[in-house]
Structure formats: structure tokens, C-alpha cells
C-alpha positions in Angstrom: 1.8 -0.3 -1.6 3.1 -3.2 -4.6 5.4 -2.3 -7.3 7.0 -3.9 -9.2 11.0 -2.5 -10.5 12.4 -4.2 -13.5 16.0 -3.1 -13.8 18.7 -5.4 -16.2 21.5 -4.0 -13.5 21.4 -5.8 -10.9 23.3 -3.5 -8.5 20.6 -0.6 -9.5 18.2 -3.2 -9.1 19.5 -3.7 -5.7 19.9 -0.6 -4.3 16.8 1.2 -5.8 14.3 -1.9 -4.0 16.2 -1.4 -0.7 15.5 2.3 -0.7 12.0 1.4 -1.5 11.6 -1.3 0.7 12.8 1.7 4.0 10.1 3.6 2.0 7.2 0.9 2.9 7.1 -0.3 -0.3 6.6 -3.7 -0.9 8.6 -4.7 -4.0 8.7 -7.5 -6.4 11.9 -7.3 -9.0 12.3 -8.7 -12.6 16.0 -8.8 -14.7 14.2 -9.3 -17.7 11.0 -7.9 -20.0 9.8 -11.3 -19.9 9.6 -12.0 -15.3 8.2 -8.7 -15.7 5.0 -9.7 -17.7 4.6 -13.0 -16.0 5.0 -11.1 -12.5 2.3 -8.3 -13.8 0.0 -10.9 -15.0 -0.4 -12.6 -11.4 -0.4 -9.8 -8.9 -1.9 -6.6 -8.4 0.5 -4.2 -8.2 0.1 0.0 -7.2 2.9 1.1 -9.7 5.4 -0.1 -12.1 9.0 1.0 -12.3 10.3 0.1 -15.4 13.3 0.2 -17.5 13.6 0.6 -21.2 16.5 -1.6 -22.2 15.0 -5.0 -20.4 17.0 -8.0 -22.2 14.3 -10.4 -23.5 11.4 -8.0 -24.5 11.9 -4.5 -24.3 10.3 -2.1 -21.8 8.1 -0.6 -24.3 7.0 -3.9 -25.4 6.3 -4.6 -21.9 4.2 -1.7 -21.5 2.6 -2.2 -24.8 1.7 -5.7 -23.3 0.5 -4.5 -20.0 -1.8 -1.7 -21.3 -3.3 -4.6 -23.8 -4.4 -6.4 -21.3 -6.4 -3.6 -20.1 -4.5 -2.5 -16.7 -4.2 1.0 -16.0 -1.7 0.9 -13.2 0.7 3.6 -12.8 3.6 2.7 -15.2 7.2 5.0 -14.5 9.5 4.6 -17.6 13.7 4.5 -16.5 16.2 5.2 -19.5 19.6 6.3 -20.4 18.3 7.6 -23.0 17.3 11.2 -23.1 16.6 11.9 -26.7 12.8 13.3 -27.0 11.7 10.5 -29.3 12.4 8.3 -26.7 10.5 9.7 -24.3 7.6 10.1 -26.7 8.0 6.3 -27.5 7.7 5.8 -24.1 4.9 7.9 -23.2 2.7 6.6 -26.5 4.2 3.0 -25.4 1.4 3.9 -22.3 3.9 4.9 -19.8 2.6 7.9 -17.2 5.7 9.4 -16.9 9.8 9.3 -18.1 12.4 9.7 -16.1 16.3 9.6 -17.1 19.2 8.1 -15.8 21.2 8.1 -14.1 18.6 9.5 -11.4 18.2 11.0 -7.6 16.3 8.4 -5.4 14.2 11.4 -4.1 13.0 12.3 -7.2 12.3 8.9 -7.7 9.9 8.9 -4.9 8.2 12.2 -5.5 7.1 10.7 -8.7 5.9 7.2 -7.6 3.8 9.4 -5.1 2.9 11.7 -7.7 1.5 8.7 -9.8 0.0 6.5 -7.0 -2.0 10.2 -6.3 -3.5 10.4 -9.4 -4.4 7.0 -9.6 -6.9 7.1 -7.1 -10.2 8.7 -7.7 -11.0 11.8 -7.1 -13.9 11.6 -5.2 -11.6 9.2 -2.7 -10.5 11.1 0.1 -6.6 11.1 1.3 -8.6 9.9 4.7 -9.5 7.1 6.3 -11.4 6.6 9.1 -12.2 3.8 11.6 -14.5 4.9 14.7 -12.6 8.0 15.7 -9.9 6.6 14.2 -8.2 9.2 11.7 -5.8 7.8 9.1 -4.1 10.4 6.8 -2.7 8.4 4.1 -0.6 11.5 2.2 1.1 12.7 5.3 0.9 9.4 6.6 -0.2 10.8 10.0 -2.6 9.0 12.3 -4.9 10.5 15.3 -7.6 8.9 17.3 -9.9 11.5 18.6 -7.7 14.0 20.0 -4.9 12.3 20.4 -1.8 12.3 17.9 -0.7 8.6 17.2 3.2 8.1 16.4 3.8 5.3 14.2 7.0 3.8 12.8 7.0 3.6 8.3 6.3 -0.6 9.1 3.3 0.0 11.7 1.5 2.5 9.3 2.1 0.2 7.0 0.7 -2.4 8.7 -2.4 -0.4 10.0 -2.9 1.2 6.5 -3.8 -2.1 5.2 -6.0 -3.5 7.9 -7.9 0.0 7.7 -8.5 -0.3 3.9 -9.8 -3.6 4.8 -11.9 -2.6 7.5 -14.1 -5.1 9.0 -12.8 -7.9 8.1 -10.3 -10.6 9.1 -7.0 -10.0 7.6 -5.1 -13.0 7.6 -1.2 -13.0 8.3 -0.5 -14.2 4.7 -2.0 -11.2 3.3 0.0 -9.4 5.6 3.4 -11.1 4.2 2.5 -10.3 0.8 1.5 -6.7 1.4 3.6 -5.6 4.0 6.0 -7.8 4.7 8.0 -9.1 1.4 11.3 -9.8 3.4 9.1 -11.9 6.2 10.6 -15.2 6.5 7.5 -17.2 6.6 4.1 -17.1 7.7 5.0 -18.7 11.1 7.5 -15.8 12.0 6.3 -13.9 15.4 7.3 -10.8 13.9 3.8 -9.6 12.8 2.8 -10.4 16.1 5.2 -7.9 17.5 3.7 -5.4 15.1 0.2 -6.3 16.1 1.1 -5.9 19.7 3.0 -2.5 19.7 -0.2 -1.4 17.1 -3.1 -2.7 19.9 -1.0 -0.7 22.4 -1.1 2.5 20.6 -4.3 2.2 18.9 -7.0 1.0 21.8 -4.3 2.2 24.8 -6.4 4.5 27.7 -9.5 3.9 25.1 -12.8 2.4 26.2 -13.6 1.0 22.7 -11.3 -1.7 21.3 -10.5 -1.3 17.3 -7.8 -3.4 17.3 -8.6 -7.5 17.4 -6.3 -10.2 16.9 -8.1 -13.5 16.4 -5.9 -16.6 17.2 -5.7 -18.7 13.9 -7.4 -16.6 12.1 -5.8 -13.7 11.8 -6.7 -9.6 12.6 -9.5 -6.8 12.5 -9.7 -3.6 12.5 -13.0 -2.0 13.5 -15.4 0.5 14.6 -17.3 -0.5 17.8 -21.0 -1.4 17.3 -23.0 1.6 18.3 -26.7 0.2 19.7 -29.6 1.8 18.1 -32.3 2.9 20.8 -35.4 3.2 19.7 -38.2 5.5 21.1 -40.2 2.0 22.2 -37.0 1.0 24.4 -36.5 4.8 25.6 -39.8 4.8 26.9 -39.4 1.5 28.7 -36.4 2.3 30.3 -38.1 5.6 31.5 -40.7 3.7 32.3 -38.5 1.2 34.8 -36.6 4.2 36.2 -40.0 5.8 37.8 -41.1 2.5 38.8 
């Protein structure tokens, strides 16, 4: 998943992304109320962590901006300020949900989930499945038939977004923007690595392949073509048997 954090202090800032980033999280950062619109204006982001006291435009301006623009993504309102009004400017700003500083990191978390959660429909289901490919994307916990599939937070990750774009190729720049923010380039080997130790543990002892890797093009995740026999062809192969 995207967000976005905009934080004025840089060492919050800092630390708050990099406990994010261990998280999976893909994060963009803005100092200011201003990066923070232009940022939210060009990419599609899961959640928004933002910060009241931006220098430039406020954080309730930004949200006022955001939510004029029609997006509904999870906003998560940061403040020193604990007075109610506040909050309630916050929350009537368009923000989902307040928290205060100064803050736990775990609670942080718990809420981002709690947000991302509700953002999805309801009638979506927490799963995702490929083949018998099982993906569990609450307890992030992965099976393929019968088998329990261990995964490190960056290969889930990584498989997590070529399941949700399931038969298709998924090219390693999408991958650098979605998974990998701190990848160096789009030439770096280290999604290959990834892709590797995935194919290994998805399609390993298995007689159908899910995992592809196209060279120059990128990767697929899919469920083997099941043929269709018809009655016509089940009596012609009957019919060859006896003869």
C-alpha cells in the first residue's frame, strides 16, 4: 500500500516513514501543505497521514482541498493539539480519524489498518485467490492448496500486488513505485531476487506454474488454463480408446 505522511518535523518525518517502510508501506513524504497537494494530485495513494500545523497551507486546508477534488481516500489527522474543537475541525475538515501527539507507532498502525479496512467494500473479500493459490490479505498469510507458504513483509508485498493484478504483465516500474520506493533504479537485480525466491515458493513441487517472469517485459501471476471438454470430444476419445 501508498501513503502519503506529511509531517513539518523532519526527524518525525523520518522516523515515522522508516517504521512504515519495515511495515511494507510504500511512502511518499511532504514538509509542507503545499508538496502535499501536488503529491495527492498525481498519484493514487491508500491513506494519508497528515499533520495539522503544515507550514504553507494548513492540514485542514489540505484536506479541505483533497476532499474537493472528490477523493475519498483514507485521511489520518496528527496534532499536538488535543482540544475537542480541534478534533471536530479536523474531522468536519473530512478527516476519518484524529490522533494526538506525541503518539505510539503501534497505535499508529492499528489505525492506518483500521482505515485501509473500511475503505474497501464490503462485498470485497479479505481474500484473494489465484488457482489454488490462497492469499489472505488481513493476516497477510499465504497457502497454496494445502500447503502453508512463508513469506518475508517484501515478498508478500511483492506477491500481493501481482495477485491484485492477476493476469496481466506487471512491469518492474510498477513494481518500483508500489513496492519498492527505496529501489535504486529500474535496472537494479533486486526485484529479480524477489521474483526468484517468490517462483521458488509459489510453483516449487507444483505441476502448474503461476508464477511467470517474461524477459523485457516484466511478470504474471496466473491461474493455469483449465481445457474445457466437451461431450463431442469425450465421445471421440472413447471412441479411439475401443478402437
Amino acid at each position: 500500500m501508498r501513503i502519503l505522511f506529511a509531517e513539518d518535523d523532519r526527524q518525525l518525518r523520518t522516523s515515522v516513514a522508516r517504521g512504515l517502510r519495515e511495515a511494507s508501506y510504500i511512502v511518499d513524504q511532504a514538509a509542507t501543505g503545499p508538496q502535499a497537494i501536488a503529491l495527492e494530485s498525481i498519484n493514487d495513494f491508500d491513506a494519508i497521514i497528515l499533520d495539522v500545523m503544515l507550514p504553507g497551507t494548513s492540514g485542514l486546508h489540505v484536506c479541505h482541498a483533497i476532499r474537493a477534488r472528490g477523493s475519498a481516500v483514507p485521511i489520518l489527522m496528527l496534532t499536538a493539539l488535543d482540544a475537542v474543537e480541534h478534533r471536530i475541525a479536523g474531522l468536519d475538515a473530512g478527516a476519518d480519524d484524529y490522533l494526538v501527539k506525541p503518539f505510539d507507532f503501534g497505535e499508529l498502525l492499528a489505525r492506518l489498518r483500521a482505515l485501509t479496512r473500511r475503505r474497501a467494500d464490503a462485498s470485497t473479500s479479505a481474500f484473494i485467490t489465484v488457482g489454488d493459490l490462497v492469499i489472505d490479505t488481513m493476516r497477510h498469510s499465504v497457502q497454496r492448496g494445502e500447503r502453508a507458504i512463508a513469506l518475508t513483509a517484501k515478498e508478500f508485498a511483492f506477491l500481493l500486488y501481482l495477485s491484485r493484478n492477476a493476469g496481466r504483465v506487471v512491469t518492474r516500474a510498477e513494481l518500483i513505485t508500489h513496492v519498492w520506493d527505496d529501489a535504486p533504479n529500474s535496472y537494479s537485480n533486486i526485484i529479480d531476487v524477489y521474483a526468484s525466491r517468490l517462483r521458488r515458493k509459489i510453483d516449487g513441487g507444483e505441476p502448474d506454474r503461476l508464477f511467470r517472469t517474461l524477459r523485457g517485459s516484466g511478470f504474471l501471476l496466473e491461474a493455469p488454463v483449465v481445457p474445457i471438454v466437451t461431450p463431442a470430444a469425450m465421445t471421440k476419445r472413447s471412441a479411439q480408446r475401443r478402437g
